[in-house]
Backbone as a printed PyTorch tensor [residue, N CA C, xyz], in Angstrom:
tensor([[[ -31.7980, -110.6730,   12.8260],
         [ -31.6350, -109.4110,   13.4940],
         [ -32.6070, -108.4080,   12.8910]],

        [[ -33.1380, -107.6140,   13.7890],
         [ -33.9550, -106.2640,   13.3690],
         [ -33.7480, -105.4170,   12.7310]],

        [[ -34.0740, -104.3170,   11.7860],
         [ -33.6520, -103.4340,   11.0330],
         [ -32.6860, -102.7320,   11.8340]],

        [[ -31.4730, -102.0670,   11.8250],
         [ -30.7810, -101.7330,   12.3540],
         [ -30.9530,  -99.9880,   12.6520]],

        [[ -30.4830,  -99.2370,   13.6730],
         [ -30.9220,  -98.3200,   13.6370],
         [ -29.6210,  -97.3630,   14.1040]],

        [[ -29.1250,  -96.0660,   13.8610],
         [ -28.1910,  -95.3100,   13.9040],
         [ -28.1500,  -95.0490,   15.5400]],

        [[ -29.6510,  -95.2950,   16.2650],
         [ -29.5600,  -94.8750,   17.9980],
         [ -28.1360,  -95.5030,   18.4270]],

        [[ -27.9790,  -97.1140,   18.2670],
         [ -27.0240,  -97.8320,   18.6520],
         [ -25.5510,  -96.5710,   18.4400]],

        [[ -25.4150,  -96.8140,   17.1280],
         [ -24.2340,  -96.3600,   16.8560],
         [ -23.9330,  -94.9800,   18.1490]],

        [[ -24.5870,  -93.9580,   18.1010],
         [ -24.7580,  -92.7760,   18.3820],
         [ -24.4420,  -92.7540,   19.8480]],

        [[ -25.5980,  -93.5110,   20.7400],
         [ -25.1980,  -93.8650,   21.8870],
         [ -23.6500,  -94.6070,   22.4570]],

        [[ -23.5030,  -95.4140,   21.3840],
         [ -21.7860,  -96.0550,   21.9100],
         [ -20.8090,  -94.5850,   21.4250]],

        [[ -21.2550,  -94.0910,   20.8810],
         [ -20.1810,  -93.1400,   20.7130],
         [ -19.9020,  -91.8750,   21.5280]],

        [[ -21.4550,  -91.7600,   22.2130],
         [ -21.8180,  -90.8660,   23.6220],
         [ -21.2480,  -91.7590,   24.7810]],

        [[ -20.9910,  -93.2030,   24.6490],
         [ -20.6460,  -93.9600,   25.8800],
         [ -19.1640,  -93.6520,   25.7960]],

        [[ -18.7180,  -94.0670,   24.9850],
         [ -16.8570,  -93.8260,   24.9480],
         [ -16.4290,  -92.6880,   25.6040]],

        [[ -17.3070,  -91.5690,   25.5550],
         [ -16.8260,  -90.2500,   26.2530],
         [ -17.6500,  -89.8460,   27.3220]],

        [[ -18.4960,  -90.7170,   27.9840],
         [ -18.7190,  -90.6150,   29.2830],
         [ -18.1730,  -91.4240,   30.2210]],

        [[ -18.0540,  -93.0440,   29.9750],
         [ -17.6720,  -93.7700,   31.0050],
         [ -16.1020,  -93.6620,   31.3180]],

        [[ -15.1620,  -93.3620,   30.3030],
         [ -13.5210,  -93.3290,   30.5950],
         [ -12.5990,  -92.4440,   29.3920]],

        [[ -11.3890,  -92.0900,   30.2610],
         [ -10.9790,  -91.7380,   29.2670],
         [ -10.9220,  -91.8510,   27.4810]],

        [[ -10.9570,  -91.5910,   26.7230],
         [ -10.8060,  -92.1320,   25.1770],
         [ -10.0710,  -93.0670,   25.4700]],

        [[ -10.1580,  -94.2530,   24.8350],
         [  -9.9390,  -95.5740,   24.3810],
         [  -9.6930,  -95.8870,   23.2720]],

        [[  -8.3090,  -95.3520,   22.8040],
         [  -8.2400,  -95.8400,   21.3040],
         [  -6.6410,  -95.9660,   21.0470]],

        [[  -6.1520,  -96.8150,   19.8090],
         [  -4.7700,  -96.8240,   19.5080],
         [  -4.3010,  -96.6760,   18.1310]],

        [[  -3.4670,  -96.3140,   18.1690],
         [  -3.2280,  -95.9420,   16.5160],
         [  -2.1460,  -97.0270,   15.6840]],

        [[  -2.4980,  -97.3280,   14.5930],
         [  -1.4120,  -97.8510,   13.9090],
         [  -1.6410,  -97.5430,   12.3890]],

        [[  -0.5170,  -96.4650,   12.0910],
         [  -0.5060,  -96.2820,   10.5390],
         [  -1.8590,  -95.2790,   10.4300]],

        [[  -2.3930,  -95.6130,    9.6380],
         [  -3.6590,  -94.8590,    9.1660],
         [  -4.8690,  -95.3710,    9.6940]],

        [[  -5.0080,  -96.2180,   10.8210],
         [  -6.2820,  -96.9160,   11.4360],
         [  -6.3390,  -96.8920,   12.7900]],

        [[  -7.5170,  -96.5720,   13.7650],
         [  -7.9870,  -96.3170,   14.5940],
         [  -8.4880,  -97.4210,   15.5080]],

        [[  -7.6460,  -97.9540,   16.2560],
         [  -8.9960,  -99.2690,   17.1740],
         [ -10.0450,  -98.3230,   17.9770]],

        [[ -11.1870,  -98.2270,   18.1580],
         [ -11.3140,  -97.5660,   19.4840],
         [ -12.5640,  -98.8110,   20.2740]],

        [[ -12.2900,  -98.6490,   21.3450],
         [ -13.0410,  -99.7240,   22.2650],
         [ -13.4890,  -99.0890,   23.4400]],

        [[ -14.6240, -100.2110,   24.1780],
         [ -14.7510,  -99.3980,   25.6100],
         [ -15.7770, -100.9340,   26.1660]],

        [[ -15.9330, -101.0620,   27.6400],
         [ -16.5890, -101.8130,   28.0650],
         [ -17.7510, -101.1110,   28.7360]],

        [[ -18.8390, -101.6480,   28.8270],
         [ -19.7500, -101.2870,   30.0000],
         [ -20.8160, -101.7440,   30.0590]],

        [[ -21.7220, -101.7020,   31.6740],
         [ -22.9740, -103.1720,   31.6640],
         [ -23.8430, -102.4340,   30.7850]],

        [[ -24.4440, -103.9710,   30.0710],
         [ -25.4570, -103.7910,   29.2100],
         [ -26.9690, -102.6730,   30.1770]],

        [[ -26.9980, -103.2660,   31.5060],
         [ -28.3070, -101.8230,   31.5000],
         [ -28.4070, -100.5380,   31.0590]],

        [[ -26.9090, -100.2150,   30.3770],
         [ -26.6680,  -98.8620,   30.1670],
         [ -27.7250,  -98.5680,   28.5880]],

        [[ -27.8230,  -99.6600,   28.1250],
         [ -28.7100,  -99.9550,   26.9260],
         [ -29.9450,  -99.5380,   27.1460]],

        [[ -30.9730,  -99.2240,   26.0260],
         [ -32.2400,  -98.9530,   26.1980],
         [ -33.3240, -100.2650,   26.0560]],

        [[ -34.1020, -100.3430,   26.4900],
         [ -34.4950, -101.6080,   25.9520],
         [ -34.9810, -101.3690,   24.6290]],

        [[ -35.1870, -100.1440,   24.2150],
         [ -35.7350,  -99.9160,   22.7850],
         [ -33.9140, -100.6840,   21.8520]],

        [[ -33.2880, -100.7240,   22.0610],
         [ -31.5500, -101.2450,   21.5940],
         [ -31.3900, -102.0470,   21.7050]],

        [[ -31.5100, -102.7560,   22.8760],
         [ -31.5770, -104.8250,   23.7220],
         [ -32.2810, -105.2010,   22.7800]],

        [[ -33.5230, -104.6300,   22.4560],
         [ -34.4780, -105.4980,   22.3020],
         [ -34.1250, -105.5050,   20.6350]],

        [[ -33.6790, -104.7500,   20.0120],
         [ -33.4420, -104.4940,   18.2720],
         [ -32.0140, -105.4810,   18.1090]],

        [[ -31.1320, -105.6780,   19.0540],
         [ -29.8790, -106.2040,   18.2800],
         [ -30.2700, -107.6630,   19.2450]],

        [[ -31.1220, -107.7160,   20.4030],
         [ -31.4010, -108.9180,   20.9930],
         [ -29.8100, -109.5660,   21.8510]],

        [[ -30.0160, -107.9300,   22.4760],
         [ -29.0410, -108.4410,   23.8590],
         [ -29.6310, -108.6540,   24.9310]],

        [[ -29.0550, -109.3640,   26.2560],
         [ -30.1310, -109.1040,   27.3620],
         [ -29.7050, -107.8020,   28.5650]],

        [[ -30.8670, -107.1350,   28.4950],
         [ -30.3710, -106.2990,   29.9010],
         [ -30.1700, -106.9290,   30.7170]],

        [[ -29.0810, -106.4950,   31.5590],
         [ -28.7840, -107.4200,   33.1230],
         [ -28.0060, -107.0550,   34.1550]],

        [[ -27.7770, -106.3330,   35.3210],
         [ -26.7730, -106.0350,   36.1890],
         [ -25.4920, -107.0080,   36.1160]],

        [[ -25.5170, -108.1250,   35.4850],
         [ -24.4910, -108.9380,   35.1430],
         [ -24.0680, -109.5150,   33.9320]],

        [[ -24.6170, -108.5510,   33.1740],
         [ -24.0000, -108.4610,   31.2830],
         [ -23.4230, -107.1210,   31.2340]],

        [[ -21.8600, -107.5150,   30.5010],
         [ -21.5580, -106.2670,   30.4430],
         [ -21.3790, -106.7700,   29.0310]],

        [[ -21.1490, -105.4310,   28.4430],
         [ -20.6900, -104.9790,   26.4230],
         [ -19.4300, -104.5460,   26.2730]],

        [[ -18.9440, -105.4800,   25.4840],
         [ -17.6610, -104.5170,   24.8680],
         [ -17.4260, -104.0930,   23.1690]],

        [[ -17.2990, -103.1480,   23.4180],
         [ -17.6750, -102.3160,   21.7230],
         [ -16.6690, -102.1030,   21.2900]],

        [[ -16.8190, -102.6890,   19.7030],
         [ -14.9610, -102.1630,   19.1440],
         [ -15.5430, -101.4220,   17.9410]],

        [[ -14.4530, -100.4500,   17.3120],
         [ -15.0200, -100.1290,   15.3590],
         [ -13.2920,  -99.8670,   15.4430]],

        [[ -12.9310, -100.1420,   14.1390],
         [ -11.8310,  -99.4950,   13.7230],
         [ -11.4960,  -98.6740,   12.3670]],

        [[ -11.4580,  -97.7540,   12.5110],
         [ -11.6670,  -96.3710,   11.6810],
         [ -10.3140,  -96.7580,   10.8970]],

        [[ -10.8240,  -96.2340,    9.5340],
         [  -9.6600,  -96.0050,    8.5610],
         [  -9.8960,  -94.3430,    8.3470]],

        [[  -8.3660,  -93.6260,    8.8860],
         [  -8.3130,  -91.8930,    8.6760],
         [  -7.4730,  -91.3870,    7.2700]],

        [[  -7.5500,  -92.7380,    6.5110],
         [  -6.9440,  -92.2460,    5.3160],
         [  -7.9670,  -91.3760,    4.0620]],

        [[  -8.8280,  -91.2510,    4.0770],
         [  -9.1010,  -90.3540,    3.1480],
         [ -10.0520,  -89.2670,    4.0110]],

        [[ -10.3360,  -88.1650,    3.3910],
         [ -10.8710,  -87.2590,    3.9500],
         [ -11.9780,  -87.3350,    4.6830]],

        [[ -13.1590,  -88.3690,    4.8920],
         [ -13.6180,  -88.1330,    5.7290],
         [ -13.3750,  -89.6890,    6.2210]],

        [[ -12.4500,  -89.9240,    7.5680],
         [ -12.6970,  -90.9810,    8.6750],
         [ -14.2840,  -92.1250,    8.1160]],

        [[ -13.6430,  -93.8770,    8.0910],
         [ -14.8990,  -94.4040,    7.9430],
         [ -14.7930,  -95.5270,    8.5830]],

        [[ -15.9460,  -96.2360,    9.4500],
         [ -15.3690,  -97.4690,   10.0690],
         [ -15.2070,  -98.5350,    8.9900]],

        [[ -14.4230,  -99.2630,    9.2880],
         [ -13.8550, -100.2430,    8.1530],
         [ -14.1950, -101.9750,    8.8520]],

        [[ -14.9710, -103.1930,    8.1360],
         [ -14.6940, -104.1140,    8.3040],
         [ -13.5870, -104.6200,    8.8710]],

        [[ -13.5350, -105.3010,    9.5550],
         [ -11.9330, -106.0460,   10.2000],
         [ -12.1800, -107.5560,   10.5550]],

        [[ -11.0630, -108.0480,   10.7080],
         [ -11.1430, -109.5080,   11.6300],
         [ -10.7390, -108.9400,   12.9110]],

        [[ -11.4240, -109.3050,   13.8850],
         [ -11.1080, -109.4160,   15.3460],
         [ -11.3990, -110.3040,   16.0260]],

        [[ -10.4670, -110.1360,   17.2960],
         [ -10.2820, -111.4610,   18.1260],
         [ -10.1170, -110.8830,   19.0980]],

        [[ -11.0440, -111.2230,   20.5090],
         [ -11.3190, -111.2410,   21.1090],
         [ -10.7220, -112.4840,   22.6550]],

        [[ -10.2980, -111.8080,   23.4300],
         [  -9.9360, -112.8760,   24.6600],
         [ -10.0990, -112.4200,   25.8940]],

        [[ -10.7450, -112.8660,   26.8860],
         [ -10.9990, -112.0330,   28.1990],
         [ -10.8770, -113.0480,   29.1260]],

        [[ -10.2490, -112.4570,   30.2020],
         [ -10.1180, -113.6080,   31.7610],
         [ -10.3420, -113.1250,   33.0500]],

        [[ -10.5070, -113.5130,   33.6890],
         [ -10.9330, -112.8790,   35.2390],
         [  -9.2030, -113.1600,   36.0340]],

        [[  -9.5030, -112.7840,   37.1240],
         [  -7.9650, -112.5860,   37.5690],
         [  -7.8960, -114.3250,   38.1450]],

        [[  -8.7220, -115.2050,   38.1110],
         [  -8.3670, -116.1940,   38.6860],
         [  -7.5830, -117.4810,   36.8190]],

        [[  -7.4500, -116.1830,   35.8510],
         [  -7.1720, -116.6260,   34.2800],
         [  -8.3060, -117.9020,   33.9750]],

        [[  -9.7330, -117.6700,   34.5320],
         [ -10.3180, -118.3350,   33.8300],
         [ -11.0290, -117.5090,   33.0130]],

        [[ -11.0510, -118.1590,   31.3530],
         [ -11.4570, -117.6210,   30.4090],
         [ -13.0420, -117.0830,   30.5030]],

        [[ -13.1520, -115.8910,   29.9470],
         [ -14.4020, -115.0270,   29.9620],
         [ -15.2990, -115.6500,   28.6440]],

        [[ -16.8710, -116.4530,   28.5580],
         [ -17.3510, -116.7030,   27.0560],
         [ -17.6670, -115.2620,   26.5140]],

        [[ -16.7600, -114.5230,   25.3640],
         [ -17.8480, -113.8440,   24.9170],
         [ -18.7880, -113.5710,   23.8380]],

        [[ -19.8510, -113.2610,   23.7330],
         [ -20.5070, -113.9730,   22.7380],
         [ -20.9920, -112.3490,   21.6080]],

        [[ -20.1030, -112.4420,   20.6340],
         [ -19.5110, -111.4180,   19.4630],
         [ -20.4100, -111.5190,   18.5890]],

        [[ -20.7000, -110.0580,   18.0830],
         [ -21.3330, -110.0240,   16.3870],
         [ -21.1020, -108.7990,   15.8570]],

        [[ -20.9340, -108.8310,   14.6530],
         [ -20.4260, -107.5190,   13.9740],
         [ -22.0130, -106.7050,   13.3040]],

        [[ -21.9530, -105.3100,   13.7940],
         [ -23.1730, -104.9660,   13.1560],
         [ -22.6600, -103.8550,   11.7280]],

        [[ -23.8590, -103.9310,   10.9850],
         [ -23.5820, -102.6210,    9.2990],
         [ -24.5260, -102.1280,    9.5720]],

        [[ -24.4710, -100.9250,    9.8070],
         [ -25.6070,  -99.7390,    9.1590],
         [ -25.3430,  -98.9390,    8.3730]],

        [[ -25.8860,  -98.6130,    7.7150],
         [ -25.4160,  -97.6230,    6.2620],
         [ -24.4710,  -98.1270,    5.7770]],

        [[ -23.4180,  -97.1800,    5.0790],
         [ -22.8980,  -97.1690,    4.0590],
         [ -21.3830,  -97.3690,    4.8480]],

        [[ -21.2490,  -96.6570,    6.1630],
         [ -20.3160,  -96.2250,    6.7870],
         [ -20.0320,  -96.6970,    8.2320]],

        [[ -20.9760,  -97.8310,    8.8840],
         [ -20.9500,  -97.8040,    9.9170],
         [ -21.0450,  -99.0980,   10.3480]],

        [[ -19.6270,  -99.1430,   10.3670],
         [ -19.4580, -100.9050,   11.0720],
         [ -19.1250, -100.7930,   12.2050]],

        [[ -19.5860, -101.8900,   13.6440],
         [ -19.0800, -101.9450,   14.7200],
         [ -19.2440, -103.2340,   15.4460]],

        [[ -18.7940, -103.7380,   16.1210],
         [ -18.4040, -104.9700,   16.6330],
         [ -18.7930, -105.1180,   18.1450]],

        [[ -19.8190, -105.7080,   18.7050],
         [ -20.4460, -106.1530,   20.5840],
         [ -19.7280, -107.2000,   20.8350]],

        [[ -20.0320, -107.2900,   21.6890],
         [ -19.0250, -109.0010,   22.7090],
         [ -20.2700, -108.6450,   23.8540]],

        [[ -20.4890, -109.5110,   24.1970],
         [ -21.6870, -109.3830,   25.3850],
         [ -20.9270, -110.6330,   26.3800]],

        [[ -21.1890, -110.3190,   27.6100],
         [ -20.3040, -111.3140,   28.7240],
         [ -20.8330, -111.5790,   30.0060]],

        [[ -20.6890, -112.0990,   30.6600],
         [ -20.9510, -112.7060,   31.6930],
         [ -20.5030, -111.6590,   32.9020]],

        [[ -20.3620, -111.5350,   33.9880],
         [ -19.3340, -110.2580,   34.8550],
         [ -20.3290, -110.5300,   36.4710]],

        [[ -18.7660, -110.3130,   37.6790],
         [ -19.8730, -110.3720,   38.8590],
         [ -19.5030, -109.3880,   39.2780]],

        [[ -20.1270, -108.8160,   40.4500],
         [ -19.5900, -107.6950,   41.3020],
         [ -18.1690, -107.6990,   41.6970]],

        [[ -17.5640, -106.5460,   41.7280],
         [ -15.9830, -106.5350,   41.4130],
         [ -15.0000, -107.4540,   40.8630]],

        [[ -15.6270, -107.8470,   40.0390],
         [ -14.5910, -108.6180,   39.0910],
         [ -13.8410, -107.3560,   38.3860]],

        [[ -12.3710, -108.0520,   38.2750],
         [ -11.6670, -107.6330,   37.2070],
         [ -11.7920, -108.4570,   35.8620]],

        [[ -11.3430, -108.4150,   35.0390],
         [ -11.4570, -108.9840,   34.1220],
         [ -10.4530, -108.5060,   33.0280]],

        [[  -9.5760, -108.8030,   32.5200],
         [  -8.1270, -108.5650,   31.2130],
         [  -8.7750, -108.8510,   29.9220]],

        [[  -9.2980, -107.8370,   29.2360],
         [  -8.9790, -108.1470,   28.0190],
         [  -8.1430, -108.2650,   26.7420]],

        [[  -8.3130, -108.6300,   25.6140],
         [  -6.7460, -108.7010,   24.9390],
         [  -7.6210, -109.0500,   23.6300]],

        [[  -7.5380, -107.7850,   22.9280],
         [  -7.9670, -107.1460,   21.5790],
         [  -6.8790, -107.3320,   20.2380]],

        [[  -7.4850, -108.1060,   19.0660],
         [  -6.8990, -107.6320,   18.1380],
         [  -7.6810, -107.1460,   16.9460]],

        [[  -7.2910, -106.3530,   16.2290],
         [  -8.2020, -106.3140,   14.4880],
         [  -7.1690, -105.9450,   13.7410]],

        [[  -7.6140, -106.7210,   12.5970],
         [  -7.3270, -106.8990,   11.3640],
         [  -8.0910, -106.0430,    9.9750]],

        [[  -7.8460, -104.6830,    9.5210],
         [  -8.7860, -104.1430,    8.9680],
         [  -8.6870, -105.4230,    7.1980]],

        [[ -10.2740, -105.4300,    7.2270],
         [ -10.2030, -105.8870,    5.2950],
         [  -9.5340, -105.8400,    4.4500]],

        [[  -8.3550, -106.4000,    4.0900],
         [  -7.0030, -106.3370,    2.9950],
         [  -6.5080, -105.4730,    3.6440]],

        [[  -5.6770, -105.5300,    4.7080],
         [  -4.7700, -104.3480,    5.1540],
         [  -4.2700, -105.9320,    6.2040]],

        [[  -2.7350, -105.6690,    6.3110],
         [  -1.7270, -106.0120,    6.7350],
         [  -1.7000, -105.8060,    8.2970]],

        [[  -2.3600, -104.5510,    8.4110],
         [  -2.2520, -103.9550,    9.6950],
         [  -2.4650, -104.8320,   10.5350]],

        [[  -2.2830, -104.8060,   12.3080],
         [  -3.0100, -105.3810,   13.2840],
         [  -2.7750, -104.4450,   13.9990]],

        [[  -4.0940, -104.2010,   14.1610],
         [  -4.0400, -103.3010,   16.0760],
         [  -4.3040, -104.1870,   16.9780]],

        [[  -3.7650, -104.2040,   17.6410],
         [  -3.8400, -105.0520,   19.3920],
         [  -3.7730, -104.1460,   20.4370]],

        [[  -4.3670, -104.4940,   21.4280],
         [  -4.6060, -104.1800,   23.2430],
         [  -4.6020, -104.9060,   24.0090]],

        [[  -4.3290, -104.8550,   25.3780],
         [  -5.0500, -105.4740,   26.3720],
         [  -4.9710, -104.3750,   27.2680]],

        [[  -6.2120, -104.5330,   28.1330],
         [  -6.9040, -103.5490,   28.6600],
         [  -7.3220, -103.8820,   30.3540]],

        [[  -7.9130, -103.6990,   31.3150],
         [  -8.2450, -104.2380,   32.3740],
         [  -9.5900, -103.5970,   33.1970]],

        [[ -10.4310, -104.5110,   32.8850],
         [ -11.5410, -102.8610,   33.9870],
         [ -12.6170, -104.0080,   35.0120]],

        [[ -12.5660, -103.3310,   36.3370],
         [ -13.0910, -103.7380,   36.7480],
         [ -14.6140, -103.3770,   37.1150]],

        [[ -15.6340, -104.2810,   37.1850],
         [ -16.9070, -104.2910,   37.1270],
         [ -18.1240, -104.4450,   38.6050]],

        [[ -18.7550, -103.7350,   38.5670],
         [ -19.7500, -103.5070,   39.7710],
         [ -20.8110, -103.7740,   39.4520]],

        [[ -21.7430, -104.4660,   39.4890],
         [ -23.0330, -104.7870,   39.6340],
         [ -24.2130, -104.6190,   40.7760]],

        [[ -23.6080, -104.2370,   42.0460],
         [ -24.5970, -103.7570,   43.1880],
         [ -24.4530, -102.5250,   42.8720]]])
């Protein structure tokens, strides 16, 4: 992978609050927050650094999960698991990697397959680094490509 660059981060965090309501759940002192949307929304200067493909039929799904226990909010390592299906419950491949930048900034892609109006169910869990916790979701959004 390419040197990593803060655009990524910055932009998913401008995406969460343009494409849908906030997307996030709480448990205890940790934050899931997530969101889906097609990869063209990417720059190719971004595709081309984390080596996704642009495509009217790749969509992204972005997770980080924030620990708000000390004074300043930080994304935290986690285990997550990932499961997605189309409404006919055949399983979605998605193909996951966790990115680090700095000191403070972990976040998690799923890149997928998607056709014009598909629905598609997802069903989220994380596990923050030595923490007990689990946040879980499932979520539902459907996708347009024309």
């Amino acid at each position: 992978m390419k040197k990593p660059s803060y655009t990524l981060i910055i932009f998913m965090l401008f995406m969460t609050h343009v494409s849908w309501a906030e997307q996030k759940i709480s448990v205890g002192h940790y934050e899931l927050h997530y969101n889906t949307f097609p990869s063209t929304f990417l720059s190719k200067e971004i595709a081309n650094t984390y080596q996704i493909t642009r495509s009217k039929s790749r969509g992204i799904l972005s997770i980080s999960v924030i620990d708000k226990s000390q004074e300043q909010p930080i994304a935290v390592e986690s285990e997550v698991k990932i499961m997605a299906k189309n409404l006919l419950n055949q399983e979605k491949e998605i193909k996951f990697f966790k990115i680090v930048e700095g000191n403070n900034a972990v976040y998690y892609l799923g890149t997928f397959a998607m056709n014009n109006q598909e629905d598609i169910n997802f069903s989220l869990s994380a596990t923050p680094v030595n923490s007990d916790i689990e946040l879980t979701t499932k979520f539902s959004r459907e996708f347009f490509t024309d």
